[in-house]
Structures are given as structure tokens and as C-alpha cells.
CHARMM-style PDB file with segment names, atoms N, HN, CA, C and O in Angstrom:
ATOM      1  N   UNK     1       0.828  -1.173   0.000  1.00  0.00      PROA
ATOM      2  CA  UNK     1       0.000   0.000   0.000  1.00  0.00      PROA
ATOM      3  C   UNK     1       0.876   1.242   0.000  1.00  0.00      PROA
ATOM      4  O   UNK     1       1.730   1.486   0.852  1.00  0.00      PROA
ATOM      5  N   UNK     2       0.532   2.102  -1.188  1.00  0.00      PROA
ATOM      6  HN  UNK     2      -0.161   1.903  -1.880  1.00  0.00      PROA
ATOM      7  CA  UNK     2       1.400   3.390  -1.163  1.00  0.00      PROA
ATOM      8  C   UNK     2       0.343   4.431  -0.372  1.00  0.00      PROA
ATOM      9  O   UNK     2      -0.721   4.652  -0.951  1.00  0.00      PROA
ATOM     10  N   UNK     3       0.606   5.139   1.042  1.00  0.00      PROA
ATOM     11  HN  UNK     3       1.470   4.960   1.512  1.00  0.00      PROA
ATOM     12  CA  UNK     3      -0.403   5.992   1.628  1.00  0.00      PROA
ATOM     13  C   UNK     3       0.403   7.011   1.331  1.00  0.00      PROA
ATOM     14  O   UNK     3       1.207   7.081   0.401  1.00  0.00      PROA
ATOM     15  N   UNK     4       0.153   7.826   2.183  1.00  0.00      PROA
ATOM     16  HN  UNK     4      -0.500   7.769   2.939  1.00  0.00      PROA
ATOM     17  CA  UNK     4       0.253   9.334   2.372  1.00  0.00      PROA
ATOM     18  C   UNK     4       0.652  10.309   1.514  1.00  0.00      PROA
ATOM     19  O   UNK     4      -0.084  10.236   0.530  1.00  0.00      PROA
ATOM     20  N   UNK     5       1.545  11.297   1.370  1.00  0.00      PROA
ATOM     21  HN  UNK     5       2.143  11.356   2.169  1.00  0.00      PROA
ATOM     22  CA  UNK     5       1.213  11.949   0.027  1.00  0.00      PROA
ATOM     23  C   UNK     5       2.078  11.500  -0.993  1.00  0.00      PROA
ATOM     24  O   UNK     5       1.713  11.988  -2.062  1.00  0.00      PROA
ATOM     25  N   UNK     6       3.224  10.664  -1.137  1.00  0.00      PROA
ATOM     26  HN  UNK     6       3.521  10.267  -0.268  1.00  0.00      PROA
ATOM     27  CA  UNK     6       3.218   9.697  -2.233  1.00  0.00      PROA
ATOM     28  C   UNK     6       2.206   9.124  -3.128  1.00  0.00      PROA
ATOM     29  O   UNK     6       2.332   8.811  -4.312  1.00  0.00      PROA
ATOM     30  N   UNK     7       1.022   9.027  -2.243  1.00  0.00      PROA
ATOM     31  HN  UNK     7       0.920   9.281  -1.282  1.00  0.00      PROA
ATOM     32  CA  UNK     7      -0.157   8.268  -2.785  1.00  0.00      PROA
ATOM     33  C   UNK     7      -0.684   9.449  -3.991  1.00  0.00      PROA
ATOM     34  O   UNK     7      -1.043   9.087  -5.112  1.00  0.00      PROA
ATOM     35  N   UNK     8      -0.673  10.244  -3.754  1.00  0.00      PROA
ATOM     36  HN  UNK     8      -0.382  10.539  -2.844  1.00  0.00      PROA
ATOM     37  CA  UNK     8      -0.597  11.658  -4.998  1.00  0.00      PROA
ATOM     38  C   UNK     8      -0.432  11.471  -6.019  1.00  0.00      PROA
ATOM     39  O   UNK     8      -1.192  11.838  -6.914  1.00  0.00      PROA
ATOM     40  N   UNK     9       0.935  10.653  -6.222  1.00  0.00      PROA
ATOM     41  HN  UNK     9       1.553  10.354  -5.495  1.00  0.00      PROA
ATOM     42  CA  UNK     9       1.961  10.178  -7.459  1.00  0.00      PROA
ATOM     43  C   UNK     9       1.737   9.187  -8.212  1.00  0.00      PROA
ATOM     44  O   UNK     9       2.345   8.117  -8.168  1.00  0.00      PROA
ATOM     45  N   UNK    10       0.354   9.638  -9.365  1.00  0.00      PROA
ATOM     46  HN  UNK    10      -0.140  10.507  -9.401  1.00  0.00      PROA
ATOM     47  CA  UNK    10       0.562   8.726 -10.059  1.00  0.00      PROA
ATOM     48  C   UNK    10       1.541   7.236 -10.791  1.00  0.00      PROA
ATOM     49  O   UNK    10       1.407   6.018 -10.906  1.00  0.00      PROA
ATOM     50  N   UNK    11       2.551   8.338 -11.147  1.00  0.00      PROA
ATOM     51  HN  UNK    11       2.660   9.327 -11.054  1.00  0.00      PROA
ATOM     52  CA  UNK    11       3.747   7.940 -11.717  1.00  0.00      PROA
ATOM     53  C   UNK    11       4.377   6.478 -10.681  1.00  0.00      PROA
ATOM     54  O   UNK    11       4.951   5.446 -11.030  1.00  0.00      PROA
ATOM     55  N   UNK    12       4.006   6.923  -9.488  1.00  0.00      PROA
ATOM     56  HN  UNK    12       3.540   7.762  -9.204  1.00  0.00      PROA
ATOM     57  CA  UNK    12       4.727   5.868  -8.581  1.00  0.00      PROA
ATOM     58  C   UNK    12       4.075   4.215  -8.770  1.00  0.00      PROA
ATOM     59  O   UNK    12       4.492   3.188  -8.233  1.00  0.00      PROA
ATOM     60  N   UNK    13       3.290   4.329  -9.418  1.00  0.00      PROA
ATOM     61  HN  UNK    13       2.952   5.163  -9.854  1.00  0.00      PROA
ATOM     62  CA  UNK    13       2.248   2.943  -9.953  1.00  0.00      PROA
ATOM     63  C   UNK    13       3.016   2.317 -10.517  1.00  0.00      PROA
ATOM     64  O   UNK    13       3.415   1.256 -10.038  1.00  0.00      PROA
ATOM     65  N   UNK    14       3.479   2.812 -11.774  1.00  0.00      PROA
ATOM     66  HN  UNK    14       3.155   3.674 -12.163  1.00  0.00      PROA
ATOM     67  CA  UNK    14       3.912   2.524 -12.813  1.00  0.00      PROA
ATOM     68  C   UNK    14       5.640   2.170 -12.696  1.00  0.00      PROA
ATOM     69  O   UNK    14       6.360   1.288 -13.163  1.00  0.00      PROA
ATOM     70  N   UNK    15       5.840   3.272 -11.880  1.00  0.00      PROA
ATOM     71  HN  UNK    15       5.254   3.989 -11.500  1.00  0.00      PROA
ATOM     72  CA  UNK    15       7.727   2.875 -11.989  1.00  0.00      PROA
ATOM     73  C   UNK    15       8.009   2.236 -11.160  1.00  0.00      PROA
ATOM     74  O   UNK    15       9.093   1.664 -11.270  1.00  0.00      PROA
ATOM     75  N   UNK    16       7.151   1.988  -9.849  1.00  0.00      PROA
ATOM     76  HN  UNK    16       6.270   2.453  -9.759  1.00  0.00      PROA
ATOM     77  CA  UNK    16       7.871   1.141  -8.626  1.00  0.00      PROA
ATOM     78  C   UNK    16       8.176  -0.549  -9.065  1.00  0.00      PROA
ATOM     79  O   UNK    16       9.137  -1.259  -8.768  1.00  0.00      PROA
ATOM     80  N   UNK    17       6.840  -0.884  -9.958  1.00  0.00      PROA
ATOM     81  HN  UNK    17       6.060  -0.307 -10.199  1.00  0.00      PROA
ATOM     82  CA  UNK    17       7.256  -2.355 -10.032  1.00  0.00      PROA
ATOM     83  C   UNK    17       8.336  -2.516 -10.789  1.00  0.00      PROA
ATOM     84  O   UNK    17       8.800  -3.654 -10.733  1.00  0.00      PROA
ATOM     85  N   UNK    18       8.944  -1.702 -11.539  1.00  0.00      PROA
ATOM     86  HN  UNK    18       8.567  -0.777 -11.585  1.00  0.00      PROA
ATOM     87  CA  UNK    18      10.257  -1.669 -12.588  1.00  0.00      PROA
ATOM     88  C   UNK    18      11.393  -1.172 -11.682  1.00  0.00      PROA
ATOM     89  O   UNK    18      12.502  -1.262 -12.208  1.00  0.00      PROA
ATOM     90  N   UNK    19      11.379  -0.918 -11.054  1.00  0.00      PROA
ATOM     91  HN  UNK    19      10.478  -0.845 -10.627  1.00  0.00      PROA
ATOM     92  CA  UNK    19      12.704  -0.600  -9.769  1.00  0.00      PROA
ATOM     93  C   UNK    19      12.373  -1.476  -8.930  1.00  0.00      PROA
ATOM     94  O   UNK    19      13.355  -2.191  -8.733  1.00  0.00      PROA
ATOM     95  N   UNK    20      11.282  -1.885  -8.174  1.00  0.00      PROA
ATOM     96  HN  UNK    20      10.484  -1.304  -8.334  1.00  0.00      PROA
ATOM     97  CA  UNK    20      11.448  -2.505  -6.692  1.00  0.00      PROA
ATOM     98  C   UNK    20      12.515  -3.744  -7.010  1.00  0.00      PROA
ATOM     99  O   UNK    20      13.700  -3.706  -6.680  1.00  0.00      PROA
ATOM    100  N   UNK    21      11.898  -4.817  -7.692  1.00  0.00      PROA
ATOM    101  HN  UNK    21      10.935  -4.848  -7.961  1.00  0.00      PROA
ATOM    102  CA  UNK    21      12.794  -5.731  -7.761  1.00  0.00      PROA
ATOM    103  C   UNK    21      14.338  -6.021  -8.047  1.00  0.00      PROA
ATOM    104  O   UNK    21      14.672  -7.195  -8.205  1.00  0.00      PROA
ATOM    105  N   UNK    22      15.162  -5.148  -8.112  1.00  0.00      PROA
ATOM    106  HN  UNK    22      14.891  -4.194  -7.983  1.00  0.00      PROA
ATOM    107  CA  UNK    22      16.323  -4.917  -8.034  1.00  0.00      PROA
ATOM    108  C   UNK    22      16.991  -4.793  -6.590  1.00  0.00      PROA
ATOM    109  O   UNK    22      18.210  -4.804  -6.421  1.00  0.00      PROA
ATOM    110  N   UNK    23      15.998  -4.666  -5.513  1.00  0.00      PROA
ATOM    111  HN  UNK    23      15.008  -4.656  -5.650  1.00  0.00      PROA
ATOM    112  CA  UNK    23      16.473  -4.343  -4.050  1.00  0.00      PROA
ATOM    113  C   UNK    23      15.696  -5.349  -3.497  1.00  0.00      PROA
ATOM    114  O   UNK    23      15.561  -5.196  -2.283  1.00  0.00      PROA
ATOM    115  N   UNK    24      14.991  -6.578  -4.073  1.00  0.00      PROA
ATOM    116  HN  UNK    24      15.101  -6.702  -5.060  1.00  0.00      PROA
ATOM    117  CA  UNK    24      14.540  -7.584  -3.165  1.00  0.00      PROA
ATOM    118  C   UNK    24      15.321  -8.847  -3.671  1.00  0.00      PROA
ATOM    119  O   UNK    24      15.773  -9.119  -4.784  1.00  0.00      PROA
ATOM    120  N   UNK    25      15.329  -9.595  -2.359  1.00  0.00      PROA
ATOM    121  HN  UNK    25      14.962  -9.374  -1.456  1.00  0.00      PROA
ATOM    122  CA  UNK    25      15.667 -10.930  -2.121  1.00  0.00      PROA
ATOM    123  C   UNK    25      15.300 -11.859  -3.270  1.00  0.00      PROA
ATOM    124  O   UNK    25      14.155 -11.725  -3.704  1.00  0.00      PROA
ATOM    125  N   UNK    26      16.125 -12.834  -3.870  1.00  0.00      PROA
ATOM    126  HN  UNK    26      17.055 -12.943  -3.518  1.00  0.00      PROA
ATOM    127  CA  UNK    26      15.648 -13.553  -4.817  1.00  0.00      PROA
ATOM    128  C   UNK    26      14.531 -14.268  -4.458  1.00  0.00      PROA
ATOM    129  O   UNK    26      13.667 -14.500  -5.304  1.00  0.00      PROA
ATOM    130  N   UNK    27      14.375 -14.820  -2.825  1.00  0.00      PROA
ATOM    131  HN  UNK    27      15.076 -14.631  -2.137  1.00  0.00      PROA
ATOM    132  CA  UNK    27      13.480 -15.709  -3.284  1.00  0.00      PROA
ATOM    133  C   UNK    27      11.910 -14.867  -2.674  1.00  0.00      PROA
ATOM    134  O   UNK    27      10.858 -15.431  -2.377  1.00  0.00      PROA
ATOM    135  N   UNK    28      12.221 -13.352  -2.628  1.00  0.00      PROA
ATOM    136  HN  UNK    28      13.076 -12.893  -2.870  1.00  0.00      PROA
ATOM    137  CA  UNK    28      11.070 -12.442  -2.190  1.00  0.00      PROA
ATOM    138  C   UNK    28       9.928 -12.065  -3.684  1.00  0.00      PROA
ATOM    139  O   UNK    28      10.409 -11.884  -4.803  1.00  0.00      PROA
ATOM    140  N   UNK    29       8.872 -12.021  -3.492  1.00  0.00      PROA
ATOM    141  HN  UNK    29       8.482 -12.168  -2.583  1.00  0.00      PROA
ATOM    142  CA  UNK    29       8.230 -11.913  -4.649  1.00  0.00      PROA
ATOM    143  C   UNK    29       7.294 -10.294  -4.566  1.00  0.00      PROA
ATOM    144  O   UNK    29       6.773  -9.661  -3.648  1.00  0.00      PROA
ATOM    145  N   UNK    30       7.419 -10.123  -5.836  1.00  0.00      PROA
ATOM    146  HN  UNK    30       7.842 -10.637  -6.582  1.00  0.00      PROA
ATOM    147  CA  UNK    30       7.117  -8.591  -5.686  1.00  0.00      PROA
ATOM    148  C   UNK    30       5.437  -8.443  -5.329  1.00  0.00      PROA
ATOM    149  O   UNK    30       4.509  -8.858  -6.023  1.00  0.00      PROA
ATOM    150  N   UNK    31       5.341  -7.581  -3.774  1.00  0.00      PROA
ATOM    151  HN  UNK    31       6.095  -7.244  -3.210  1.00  0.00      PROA
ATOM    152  CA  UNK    31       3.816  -7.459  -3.692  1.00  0.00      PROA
ATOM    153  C   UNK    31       3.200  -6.594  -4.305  1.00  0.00      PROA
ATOM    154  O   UNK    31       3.715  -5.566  -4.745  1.00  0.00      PROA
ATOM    155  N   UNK    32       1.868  -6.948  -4.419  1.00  0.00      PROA
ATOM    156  HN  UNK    32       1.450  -7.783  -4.062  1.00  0.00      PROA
ATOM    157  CA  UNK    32       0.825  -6.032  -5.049  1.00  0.00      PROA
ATOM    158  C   UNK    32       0.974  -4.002  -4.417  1.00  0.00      PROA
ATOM    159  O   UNK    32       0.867  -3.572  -3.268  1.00  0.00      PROA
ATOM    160  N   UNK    33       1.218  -3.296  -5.600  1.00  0.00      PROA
ATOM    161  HN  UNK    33       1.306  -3.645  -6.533  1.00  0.00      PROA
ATOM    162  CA  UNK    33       1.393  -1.895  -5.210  1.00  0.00      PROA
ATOM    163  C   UNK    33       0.350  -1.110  -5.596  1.00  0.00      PROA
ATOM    164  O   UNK    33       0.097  -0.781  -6.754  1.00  0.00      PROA
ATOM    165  N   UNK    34      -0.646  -0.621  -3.970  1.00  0.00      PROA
ATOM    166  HN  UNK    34      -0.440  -0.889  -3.029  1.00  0.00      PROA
ATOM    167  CA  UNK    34      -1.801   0.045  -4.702  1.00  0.00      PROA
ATOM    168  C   UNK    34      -1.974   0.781  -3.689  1.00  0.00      PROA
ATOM    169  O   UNK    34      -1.567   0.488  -2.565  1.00  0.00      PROA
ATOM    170  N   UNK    35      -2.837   2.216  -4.091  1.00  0.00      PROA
ATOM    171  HN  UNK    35      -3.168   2.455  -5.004  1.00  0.00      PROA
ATOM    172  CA  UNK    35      -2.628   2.922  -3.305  1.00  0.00      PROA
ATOM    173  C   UNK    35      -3.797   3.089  -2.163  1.00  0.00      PROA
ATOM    174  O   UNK    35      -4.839   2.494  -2.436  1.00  0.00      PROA
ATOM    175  N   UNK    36      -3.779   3.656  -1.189  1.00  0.00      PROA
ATOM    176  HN  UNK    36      -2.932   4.139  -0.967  1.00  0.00      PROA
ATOM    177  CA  UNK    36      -3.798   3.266  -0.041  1.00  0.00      PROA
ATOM    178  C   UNK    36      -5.615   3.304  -0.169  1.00  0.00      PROA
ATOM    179  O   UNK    36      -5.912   3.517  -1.345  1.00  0.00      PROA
ATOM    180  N   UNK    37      -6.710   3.172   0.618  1.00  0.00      PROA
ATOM    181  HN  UNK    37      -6.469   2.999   1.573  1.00  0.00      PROA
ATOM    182  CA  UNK    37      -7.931   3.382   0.208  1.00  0.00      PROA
ATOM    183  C   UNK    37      -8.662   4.703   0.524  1.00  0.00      PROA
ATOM    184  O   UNK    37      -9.649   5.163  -0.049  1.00  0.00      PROA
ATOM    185  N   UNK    38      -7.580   5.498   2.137  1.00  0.00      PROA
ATOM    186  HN  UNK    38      -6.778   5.124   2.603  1.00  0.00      PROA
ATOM    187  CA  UNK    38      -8.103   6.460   2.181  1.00  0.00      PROA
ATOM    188  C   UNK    38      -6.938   7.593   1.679  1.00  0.00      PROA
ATOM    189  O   UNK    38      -7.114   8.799   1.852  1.00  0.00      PROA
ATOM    190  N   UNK    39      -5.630   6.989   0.983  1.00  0.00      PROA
ATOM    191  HN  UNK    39      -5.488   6.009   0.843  1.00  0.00      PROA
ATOM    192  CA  UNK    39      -5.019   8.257  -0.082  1.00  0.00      PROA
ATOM    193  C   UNK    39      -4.163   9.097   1.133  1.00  0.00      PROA
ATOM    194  O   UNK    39      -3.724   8.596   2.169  1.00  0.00      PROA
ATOM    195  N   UNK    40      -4.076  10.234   0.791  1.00  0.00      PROA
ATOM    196  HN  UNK    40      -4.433  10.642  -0.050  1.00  0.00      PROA
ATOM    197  CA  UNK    40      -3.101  10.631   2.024  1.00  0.00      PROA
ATOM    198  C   UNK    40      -3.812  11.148   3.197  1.00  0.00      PROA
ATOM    199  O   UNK    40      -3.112  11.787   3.983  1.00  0.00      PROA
ATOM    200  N   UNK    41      -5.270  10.984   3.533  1.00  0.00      PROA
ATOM    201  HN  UNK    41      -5.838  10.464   2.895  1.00  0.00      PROA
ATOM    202  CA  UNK    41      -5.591  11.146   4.827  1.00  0.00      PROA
ATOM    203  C   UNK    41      -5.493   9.879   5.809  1.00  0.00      PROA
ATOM    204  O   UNK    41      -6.065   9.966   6.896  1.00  0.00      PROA
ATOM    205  N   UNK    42      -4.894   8.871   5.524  1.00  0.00      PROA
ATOM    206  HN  UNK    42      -4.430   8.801   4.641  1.00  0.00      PROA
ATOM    207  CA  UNK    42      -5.127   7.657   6.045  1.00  0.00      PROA
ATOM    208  C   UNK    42      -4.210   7.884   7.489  1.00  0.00      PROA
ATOM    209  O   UNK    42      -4.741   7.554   8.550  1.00  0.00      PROA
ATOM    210  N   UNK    43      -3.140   8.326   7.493  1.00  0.00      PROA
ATOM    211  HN  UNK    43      -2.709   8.595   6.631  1.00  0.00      PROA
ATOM    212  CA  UNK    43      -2.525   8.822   8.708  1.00  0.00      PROA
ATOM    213  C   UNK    43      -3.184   9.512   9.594  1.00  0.00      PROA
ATOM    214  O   UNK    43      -2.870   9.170  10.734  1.00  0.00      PROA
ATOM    215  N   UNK    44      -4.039  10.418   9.550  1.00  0.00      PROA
ATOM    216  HN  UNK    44      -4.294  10.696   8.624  1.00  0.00      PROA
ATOM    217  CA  UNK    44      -4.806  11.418   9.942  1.00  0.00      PROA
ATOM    218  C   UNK    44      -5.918  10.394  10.624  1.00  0.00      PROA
ATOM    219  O   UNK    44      -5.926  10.371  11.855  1.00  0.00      PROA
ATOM    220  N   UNK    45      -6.766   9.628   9.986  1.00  0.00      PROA
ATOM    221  HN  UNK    45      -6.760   9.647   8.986  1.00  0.00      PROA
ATOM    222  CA  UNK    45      -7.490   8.779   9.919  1.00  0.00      PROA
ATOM    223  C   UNK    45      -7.431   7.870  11.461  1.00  0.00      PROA
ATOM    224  O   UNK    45      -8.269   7.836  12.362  1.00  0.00      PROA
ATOM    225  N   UNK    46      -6.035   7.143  11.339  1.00  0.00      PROA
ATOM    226  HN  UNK    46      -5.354   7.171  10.607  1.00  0.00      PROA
ATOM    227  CA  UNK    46      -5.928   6.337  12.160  1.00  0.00      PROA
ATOM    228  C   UNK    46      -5.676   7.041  13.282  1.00  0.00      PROA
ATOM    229  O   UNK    46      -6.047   6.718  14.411  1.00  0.00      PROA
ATOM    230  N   UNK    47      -5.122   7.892  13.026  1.00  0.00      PROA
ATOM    231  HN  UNK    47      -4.820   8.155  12.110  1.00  0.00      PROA
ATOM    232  CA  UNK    47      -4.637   8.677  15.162  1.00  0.00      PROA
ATOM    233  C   UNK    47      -6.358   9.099  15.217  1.00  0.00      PROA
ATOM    234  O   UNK    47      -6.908   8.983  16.312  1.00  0.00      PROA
ATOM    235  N   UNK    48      -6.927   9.434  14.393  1.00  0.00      PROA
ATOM    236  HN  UNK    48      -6.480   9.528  13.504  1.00  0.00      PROA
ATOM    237  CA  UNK    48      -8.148   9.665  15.080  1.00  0.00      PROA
ATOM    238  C   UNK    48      -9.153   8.706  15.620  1.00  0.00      PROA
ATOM    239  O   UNK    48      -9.905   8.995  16.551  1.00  0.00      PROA
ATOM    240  N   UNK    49      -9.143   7.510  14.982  1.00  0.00      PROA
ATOM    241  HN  UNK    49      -8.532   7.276  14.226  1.00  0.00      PROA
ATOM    242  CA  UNK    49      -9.505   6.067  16.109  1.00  0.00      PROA
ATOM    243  C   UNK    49      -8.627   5.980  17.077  1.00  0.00      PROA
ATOM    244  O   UNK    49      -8.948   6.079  18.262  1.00  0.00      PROA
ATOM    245  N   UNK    50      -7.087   5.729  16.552  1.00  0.00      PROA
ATOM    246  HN  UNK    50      -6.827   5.648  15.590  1.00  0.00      PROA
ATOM    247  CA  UNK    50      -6.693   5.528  17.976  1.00  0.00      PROA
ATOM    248  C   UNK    50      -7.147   6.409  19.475  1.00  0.00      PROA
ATOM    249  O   UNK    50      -7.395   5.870  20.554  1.00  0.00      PROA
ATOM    250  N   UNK    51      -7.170   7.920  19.177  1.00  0.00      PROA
ATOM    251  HN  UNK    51      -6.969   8.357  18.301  1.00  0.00      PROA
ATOM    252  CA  UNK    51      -7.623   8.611  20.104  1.00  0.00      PROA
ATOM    253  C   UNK    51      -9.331   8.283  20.490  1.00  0.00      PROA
ATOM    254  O   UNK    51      -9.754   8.432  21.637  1.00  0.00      PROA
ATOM    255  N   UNK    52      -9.897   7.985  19.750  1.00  0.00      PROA
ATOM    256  HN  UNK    52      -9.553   7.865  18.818  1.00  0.00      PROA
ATOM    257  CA  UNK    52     -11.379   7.380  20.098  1.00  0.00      PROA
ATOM    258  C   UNK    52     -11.107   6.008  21.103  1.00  0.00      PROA
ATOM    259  O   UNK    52     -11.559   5.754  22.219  1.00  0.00      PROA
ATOM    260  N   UNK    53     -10.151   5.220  20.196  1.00  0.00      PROA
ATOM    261  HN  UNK    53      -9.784   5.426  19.289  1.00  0.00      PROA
ATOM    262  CA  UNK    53     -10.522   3.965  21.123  1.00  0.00      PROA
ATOM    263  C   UNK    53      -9.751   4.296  22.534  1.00  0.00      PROA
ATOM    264  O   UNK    53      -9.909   3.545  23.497  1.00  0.00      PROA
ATOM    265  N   UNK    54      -9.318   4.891  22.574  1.00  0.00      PROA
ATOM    266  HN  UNK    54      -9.189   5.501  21.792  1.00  0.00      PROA
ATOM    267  CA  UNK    54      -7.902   5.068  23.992  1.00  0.00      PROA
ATOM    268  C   UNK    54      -9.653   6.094  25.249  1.00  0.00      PROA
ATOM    269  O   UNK    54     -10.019   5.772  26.379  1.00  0.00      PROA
ATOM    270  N   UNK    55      -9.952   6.700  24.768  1.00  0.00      PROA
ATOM    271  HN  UNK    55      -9.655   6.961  23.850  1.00  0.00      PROA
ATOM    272  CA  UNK    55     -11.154   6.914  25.544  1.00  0.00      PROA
ATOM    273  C   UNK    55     -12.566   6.053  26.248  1.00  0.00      PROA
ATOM    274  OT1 UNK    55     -13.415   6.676  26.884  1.00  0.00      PROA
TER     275      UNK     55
END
């Protein structure tokens, strides 16, 4: 999952699977790269449950 404002970057769809695999383990297999569901509020998102559930 690409979140936060990377998730912006189109471009990052397209070029990561053509670079990642050059920096993984042979017997590592390249995971699925998609972007995140809530995009770059997803950070934002979660401290705000966490602060709900901590109450």
C-alpha cells in the first residue's frame, strides 16, 4: 500500500514495479502496489480512532 502523500503520485504505480525488484531478495516476490484506500488522509485517519478507542 502506497499511503500518504506519495499516494498523490501517479507515476509511482507505474515505476515502482520496474525498480522494486532490483532491491529484493531472490526468493522475495514482488507485492501487489496500490494505493492506499483512504489516499493521504489515512494517517490522519488512524490517530483519530486511535484517540477514540484510547477513551
Amino acid at each position: 500500500m502506497v499511503g500518504g502523500g506519495l499516494s498523490n503520485f501517479e507515476k509511482i504505480y507505474q515505476e515502482l514495479p520496474k525498480r522494486l525488484p532490483a532491491h529484493l531478495l531472490r526468493v522475495a516476490r514482488l507485492p501487489r502496489i496500490e494505493k492506499a484506500r483512504y489516499g493521504d488522509s489515512g494517517g490522519v485517519r488512524g490517530a483519530a480512532f486511535l484517540h477514540l478507542a484510547e477513551k
